[in-house]
Structures are given as C-alpha cells and as structure tokens.
VEXMAR-173307 format. One line per 3 residues: number of its first residue (from 1); their letters; for each residue x, y, z of N, C-alpha, C. Coordinates in nm, 2 decimals. Example, Ala and Ser with C-alpha at 12.3 -4.5 7.8 and 13.67 -1.06 7.14 Angstrom:
REM VEXMAR-173307
1 = as = 1.32,-0.57,0.78,1.23,-0.45,0.78,1.32,-0.33,0.78; 1.28,-0.22,0.71,1.37,-0.11,0.71,1.29,0.00,0.79
***
This chain:
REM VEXMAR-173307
1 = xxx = 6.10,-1.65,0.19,6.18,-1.53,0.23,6.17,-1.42,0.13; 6.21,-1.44,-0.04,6.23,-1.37,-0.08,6.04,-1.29,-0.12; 5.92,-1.40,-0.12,5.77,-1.38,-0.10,5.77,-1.24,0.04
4 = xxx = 5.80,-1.28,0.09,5.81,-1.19,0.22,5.86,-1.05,0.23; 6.00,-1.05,0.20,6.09,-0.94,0.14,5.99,-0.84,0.05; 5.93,-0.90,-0.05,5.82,-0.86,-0.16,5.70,-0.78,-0.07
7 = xxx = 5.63,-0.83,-0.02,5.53,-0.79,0.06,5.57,-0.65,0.17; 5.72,-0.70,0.21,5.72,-0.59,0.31,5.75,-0.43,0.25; 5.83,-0.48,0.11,5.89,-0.39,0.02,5.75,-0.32,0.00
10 = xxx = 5.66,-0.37,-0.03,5.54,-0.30,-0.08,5.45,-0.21,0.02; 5.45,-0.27,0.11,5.43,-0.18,0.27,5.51,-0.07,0.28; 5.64,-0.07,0.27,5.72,0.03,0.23,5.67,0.13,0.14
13 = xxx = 5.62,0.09,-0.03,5.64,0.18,-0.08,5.53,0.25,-0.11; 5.41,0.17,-0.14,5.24,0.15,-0.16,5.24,0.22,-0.04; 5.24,0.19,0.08,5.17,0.25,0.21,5.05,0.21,0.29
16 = xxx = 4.96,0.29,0.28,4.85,0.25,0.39,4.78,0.14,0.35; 4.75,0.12,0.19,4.66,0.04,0.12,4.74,-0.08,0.14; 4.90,-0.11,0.12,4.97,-0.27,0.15,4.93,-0.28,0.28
19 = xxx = 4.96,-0.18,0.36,4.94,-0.24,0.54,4.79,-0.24,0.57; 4.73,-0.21,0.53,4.54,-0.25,0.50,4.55,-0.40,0.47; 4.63,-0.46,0.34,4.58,-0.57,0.31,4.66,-0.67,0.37
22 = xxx = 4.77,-0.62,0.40,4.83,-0.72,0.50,4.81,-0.78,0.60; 4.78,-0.69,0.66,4.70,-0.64,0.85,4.57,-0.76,0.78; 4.54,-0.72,0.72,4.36,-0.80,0.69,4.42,-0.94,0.67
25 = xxx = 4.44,-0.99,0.55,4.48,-1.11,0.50,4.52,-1.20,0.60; 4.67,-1.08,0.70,4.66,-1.20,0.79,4.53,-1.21,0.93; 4.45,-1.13,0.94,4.37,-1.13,1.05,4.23,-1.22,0.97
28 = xxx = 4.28,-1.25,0.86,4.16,-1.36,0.81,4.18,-1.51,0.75; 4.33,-1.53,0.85,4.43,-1.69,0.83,4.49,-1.66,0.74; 4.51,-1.61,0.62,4.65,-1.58,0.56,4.78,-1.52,0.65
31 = xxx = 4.87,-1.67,0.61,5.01,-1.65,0.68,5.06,-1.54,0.60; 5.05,-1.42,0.64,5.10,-1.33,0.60,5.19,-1.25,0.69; 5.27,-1.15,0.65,5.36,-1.08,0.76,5.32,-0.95,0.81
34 = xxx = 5.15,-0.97,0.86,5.07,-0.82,0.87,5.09,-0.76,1.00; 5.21,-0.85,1.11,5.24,-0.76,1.24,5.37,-0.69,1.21; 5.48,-0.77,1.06,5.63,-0.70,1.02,5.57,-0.58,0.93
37 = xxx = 5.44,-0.57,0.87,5.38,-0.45,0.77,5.37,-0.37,0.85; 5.31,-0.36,0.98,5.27,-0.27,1.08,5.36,-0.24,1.13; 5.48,-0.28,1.20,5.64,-0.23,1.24,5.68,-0.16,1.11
40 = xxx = 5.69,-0.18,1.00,5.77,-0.11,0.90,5.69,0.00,0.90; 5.55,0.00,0.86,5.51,0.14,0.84,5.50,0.27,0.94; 5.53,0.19,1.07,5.58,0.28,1.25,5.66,0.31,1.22
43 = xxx = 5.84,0.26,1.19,5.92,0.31,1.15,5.92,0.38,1.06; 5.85,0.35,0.95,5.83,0.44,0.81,5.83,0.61,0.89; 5.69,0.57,0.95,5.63,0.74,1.00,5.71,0.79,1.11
46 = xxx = 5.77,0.71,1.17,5.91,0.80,1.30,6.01,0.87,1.19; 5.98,0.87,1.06,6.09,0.92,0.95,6.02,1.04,0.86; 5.88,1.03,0.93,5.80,1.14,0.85,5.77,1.06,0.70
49 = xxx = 5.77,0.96,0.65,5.72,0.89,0.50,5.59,0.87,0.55; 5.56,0.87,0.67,5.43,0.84,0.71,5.35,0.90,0.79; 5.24,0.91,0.83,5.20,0.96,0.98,5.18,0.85,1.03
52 = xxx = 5.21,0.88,1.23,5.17,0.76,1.30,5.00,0.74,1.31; 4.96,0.80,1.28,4.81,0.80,1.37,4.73,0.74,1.24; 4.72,0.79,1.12,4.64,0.70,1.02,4.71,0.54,1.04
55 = xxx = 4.84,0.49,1.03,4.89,0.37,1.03,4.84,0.32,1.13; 4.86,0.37,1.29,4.77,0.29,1.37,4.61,0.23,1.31; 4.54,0.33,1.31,4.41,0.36,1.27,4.34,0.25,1.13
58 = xxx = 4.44,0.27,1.02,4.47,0.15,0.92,4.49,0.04,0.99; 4.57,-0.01,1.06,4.64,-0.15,1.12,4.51,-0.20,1.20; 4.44,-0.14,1.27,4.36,-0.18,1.40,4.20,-0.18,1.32
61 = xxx = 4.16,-0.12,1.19,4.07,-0.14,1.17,4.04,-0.25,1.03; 4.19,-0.26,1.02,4.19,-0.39,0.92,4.22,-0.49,1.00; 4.27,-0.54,1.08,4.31,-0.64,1.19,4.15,-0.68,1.27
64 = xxx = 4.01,-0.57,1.27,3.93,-0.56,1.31,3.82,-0.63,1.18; 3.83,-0.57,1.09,3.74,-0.66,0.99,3.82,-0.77,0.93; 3.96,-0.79,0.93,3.96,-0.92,0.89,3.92,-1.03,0.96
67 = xxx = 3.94,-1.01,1.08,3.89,-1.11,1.21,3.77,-1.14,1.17; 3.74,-1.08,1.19,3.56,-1.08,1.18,3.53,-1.18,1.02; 3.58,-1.14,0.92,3.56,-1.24,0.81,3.64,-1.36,0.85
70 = xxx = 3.77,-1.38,0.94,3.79,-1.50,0.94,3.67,-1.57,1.04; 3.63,-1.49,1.14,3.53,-1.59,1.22,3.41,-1.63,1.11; 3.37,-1.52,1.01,3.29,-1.58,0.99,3.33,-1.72,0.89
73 = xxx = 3.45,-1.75,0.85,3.49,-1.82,0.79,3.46,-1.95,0.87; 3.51,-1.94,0.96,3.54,-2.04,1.08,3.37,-2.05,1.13; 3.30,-2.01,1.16,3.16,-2.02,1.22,3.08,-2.13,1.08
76 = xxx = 3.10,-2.07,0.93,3.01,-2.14,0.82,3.08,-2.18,0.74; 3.16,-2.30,0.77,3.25,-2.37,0.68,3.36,-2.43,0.69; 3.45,-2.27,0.74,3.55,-2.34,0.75,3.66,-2.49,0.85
79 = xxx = 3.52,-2.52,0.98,3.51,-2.61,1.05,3.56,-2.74,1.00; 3.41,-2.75,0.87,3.41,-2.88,0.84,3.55,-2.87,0.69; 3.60,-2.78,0.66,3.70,-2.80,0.60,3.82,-2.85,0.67
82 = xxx = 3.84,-2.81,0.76,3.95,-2.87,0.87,3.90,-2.98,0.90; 3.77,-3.04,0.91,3.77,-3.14,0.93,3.72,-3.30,0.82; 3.78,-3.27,0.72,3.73,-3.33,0.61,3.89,-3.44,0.56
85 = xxx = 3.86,-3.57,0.60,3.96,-3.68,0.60,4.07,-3.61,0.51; 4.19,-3.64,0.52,4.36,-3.60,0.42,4.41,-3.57,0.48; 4.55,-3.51,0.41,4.68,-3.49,0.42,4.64,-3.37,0.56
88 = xxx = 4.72,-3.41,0.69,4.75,-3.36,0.81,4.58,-3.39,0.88; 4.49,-3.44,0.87,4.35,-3.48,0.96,4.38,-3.46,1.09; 4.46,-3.58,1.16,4.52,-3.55,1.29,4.54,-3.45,1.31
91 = xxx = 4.63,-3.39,1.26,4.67,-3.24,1.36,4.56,-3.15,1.36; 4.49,-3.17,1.19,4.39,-3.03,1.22,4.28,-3.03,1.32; 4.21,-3.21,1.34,4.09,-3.27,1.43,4.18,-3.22,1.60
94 = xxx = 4.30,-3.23,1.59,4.36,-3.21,1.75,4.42,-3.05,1.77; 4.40,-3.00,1.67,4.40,-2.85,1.65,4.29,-2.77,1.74; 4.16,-2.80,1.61,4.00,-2.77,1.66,4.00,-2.81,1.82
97 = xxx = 4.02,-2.92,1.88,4.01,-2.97,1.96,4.06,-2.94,2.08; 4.20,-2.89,2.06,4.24,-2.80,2.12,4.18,-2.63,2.16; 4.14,-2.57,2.08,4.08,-2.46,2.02,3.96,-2.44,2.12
100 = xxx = 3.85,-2.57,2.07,3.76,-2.57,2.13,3.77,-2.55,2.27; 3.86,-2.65,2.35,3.87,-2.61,2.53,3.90,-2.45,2.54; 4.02,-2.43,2.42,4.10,-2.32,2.46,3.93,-2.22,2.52
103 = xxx = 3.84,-2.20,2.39,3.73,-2.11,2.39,3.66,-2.15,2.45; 3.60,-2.23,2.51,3.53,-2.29,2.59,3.59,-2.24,2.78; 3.67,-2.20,2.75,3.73,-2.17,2.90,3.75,-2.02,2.85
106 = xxx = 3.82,-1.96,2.81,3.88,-1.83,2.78,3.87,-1.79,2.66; 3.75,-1.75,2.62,3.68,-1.72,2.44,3.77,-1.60,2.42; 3.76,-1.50,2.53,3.72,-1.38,2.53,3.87,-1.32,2.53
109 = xxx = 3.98,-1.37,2.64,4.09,-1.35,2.68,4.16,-1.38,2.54; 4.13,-1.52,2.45,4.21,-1.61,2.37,4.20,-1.51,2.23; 4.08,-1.41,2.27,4.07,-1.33,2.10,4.13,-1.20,2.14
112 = xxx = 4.13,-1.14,2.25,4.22,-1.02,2.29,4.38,-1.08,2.28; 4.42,-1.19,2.34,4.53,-1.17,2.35,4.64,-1.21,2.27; 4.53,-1.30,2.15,4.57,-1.37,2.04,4.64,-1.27,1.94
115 = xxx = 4.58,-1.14,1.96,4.66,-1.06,1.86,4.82,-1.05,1.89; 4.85,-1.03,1.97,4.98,-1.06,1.99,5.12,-1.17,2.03; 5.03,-1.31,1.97,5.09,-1.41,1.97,5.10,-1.47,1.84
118 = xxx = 5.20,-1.51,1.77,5.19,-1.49,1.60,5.11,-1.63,1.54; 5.14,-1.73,1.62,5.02,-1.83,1.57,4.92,-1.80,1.60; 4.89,-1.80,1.70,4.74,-1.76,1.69,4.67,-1.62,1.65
121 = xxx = 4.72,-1.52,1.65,4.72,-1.40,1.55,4.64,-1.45,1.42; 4.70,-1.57,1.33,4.63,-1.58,1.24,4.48,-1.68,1.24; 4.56,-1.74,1.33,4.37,-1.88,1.36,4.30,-1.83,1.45
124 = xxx = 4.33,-1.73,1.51,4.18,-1.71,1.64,4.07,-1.72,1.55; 4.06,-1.61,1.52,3.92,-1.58,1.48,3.88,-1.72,1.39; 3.96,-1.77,1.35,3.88,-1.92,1.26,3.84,-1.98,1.37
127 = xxx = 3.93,-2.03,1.47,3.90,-2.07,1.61,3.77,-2.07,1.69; 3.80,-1.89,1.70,3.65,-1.87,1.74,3.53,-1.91,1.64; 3.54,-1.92,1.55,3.41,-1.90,1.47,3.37,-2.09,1.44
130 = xxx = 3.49,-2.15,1.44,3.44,-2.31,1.46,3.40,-2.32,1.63; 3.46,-2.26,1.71,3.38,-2.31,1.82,3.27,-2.26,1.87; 3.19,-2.19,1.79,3.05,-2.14,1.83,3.07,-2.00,1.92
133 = xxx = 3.14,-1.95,1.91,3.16,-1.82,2.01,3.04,-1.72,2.01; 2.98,-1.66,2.08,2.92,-1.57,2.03,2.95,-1.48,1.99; 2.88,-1.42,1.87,2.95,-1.30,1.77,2.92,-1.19,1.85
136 = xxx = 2.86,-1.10,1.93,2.82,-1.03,2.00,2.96,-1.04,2.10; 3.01,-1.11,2.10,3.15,-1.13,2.25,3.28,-1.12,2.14; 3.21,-1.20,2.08,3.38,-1.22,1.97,3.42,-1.06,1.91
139 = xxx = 3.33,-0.97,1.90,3.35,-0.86,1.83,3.40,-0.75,1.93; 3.34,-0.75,2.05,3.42,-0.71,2.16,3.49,-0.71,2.19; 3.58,-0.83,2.20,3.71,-0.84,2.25,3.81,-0.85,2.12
142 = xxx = 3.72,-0.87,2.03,3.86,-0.88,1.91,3.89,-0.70,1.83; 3.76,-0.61,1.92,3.78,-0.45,1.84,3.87,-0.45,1.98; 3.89,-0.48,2.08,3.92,-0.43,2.18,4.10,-0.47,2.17
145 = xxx = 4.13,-0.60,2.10,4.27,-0.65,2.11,4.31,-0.56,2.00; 4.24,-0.55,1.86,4.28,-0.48,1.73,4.34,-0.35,1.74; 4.27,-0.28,1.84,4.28,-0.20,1.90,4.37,-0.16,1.95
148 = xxx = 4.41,-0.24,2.09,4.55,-0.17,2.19,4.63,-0.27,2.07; 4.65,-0.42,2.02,4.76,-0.43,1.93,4.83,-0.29,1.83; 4.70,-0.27,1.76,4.83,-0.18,1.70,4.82,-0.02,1.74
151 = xxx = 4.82,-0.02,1.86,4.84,0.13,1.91,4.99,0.04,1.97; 4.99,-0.07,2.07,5.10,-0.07,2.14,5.19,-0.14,2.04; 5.19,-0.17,1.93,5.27,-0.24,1.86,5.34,-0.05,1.73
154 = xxx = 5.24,0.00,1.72,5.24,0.08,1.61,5.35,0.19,1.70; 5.31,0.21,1.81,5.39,0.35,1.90,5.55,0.32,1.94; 5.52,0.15,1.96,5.69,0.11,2.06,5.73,0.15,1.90
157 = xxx = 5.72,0.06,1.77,5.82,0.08,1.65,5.84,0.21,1.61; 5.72,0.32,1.65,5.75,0.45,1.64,5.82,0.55,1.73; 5.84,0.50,1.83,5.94,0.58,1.90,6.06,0.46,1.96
160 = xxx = 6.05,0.34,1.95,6.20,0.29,1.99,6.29,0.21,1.85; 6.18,0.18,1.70,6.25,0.14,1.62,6.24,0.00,1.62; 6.27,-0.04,1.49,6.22,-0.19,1.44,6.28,-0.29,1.52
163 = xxx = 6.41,-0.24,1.62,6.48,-0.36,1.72,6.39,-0.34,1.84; 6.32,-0.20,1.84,6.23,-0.23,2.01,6.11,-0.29,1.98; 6.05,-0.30,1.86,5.92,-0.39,1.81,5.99,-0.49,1.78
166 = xxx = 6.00,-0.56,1.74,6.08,-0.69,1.69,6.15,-0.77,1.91; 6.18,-0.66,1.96,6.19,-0.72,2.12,6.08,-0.74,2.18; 5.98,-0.68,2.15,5.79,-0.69,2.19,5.74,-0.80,2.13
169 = xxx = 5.75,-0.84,1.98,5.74,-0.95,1.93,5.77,-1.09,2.03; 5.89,-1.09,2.07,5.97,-1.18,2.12,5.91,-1.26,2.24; 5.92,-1.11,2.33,5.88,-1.11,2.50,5.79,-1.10,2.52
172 = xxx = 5.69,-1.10,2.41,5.53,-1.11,2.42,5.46,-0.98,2.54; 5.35,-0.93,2.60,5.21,-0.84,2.57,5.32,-0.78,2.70; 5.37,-0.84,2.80,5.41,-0.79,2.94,5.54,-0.71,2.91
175 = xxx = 5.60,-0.78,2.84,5.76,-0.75,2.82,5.75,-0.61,2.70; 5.68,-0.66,2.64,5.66,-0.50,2.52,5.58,-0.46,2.60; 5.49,-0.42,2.70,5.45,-0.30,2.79,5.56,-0.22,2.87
178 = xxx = 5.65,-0.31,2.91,5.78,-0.26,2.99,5.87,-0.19,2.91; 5.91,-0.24,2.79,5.97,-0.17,2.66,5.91,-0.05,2.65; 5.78,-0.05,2.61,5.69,0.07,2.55,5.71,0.18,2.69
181 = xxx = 5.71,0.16,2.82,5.69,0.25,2.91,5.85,0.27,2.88; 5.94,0.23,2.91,6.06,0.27,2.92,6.07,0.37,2.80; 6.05,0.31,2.67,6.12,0.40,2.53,6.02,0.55,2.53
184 = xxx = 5.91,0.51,2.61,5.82,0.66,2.64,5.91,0.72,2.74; 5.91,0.67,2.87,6.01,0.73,2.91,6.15,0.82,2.89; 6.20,0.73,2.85,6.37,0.81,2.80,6.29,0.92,2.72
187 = xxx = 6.21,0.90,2.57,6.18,1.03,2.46,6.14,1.11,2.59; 6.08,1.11,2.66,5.99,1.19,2.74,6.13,1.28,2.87; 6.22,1.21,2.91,6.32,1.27,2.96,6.40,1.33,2.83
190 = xxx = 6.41,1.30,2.73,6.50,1.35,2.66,6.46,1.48,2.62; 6.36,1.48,2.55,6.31,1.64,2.54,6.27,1.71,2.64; 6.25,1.65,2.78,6.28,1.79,2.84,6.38,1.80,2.91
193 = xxx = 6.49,1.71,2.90,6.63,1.76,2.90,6.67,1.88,2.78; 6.65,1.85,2.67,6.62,1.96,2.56,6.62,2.07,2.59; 6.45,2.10,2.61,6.39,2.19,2.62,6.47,2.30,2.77
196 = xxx = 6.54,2.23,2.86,6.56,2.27,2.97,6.67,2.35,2.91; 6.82,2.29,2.81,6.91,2.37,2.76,6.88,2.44,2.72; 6.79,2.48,2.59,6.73,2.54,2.49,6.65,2.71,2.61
199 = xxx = 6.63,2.64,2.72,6.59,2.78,2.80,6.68,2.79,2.87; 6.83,2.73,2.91,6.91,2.80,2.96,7.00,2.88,2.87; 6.99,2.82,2.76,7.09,2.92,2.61,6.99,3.02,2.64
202 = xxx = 6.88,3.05,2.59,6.81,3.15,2.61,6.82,3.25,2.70; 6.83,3.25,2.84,6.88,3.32,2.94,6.99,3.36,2.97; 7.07,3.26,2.88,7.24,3.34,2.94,7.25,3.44,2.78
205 = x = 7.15,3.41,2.68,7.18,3.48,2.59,7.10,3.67,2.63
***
C-alpha cells in the first residue's frame, strides 16, 4: 500500500515521465498501478496541472510499447521461465495452459480487451508471446486496445472524476461506455444550459 501511495504520488508530481513508466512497466508484467497513474493524471488535467490530450497520448503509447516488450518477453524466454520446476509450477504450467486455449480461440479479442481487465492487463502480452501469436496480429490489436483504453479510461476520469474511473474499473469495457456516454452527456447539456442563460442575460441586458 504504502509502495503504491509512492508511485501514485509520483504520477502526481513528476507527471508525464511517471505515467510513461508506469503505463509501460505495467504493460510489460510489472504489477504496477499504471491504469490508477492514468486516472490520476485525467484528474490531474480536469484541474489544468495537466493537459488531457498529451496524458492520453503518453498512456496509450507507453501501454503500446510496453506490450510489445512484454510479448517479446513472453515469445523468447519468458515461456520456459514459467515453466521451469518450483515454488507455484502448478499454477504457472495451468496458467500458460489456460492462456494458450484462451489465444488459440480469441488471440486477437484477448489482447484488445485485456487492457481493461486488471489481471490480464498485465500478462497478456506475456501470454501472447508464449503462445506463439503472430506479431503482425498481436500489434494490431494491442495498438488498437492501447489506444481506445486510454482515450476511454483517460476522458471518463477527465470529465466525471476519479469515482467515475474507478466505477469503469469495476463494471468493466460495457458499463464504463455507459458511464463515459452519460458523463459526456450531462457536461454536454450542462454547458449549453450555460450558454443558453449567458444569451438570455445578454438580451434582457
């Protein structure tokens, strides 16, 4: 917790360069807290400490090369490290194993939609890369999830706030679409309820 605290603090205060290495670290199997760095620095920039558009842009292109080094992790090596007799064998051999069907049926869906599921957020791409995926596919769909993840994760915490990201978290890709349309909504009625007073003051003035 208090490791955590530390990290996010630093996202906080460093800025693009912490949510760079967070976003990365964890998109290359480090348990790291690189989808809580990406909500803080949304919030940050709904406050003006930030802009939204580099933090997306940061978030989705580090989430995009860390993948990529975790697959390649996972493609030359890191296979037979998971699978090397010790402490937890079983789980890790019924892990892979698991993994393997997963990609073997749904390569493509399991690396898009993996960004927004927090276990596998961090193992896909190892995943992918021990089960032979092709890198030509895997890069596709993993620029493609890096992508809408932190547009739709980066915009709900910038316009509904660290309780309406942290509810997206929860309710997973459908339930934070529904969130994200609504919190666009209301901002979107609210200013031109605004704008509508702002021209009737004007006229009666």
């Amino acid at each position: 917790m208090l490791v955590t605290g530390a990290l996010i603090n630093a996202a906080r205060h460093v800025g693009y360069p912490a949510l760079a290495a967070l976003v990365g670290s964890e998109a290359m199997g480090i348990p790291l807290p690189g989808e809580t760095a990406l909500i803080t620095a949304a919030v940050l920039a709904s406050n003006h400490a930030l802009a939204i558009g580099p933090v997306i842009l940061v978030a989705a292109a580090a989430a995009i090369v860390g993948d990529n080094v975790g697959y390649l992790i996972g493609r030359f090596g890191g296979r037979r490290l998971l699978e090397r007799p010790g402490r937890g064998y079983a789980h890790r051999v019924a892990a892979l194993e698991r993994g393997d069907r997963l990609f073997a049926r749904h390569g493509g869906k399991a690396v898009f939609f993996g960004r927004w599921i927090p276990g596998l957020r961090v193992w896909a791409a190892w995943l992918a890369g021990g089960a032979q995926m092709s890198w030509p596919r895997f890069v596709f769909f993993n620029a493609a999830g890096g992508i809408c993840w932190a547009t739709s994760v980066g915009l709900l915490a910038f316009v509904g706030g660290r309780a309406a990201a942290d509810a997206f978290a929860k309710l997973g890709l459908v339930g934070g679409v529904v969130i994200l349309a609504g919190g666009l909504g209301a901002y979107g009625y609210a200013r031109a309820r605004r704008r509508r007073k702002l021209v009737a003051s004007g006229d009666g003035g």
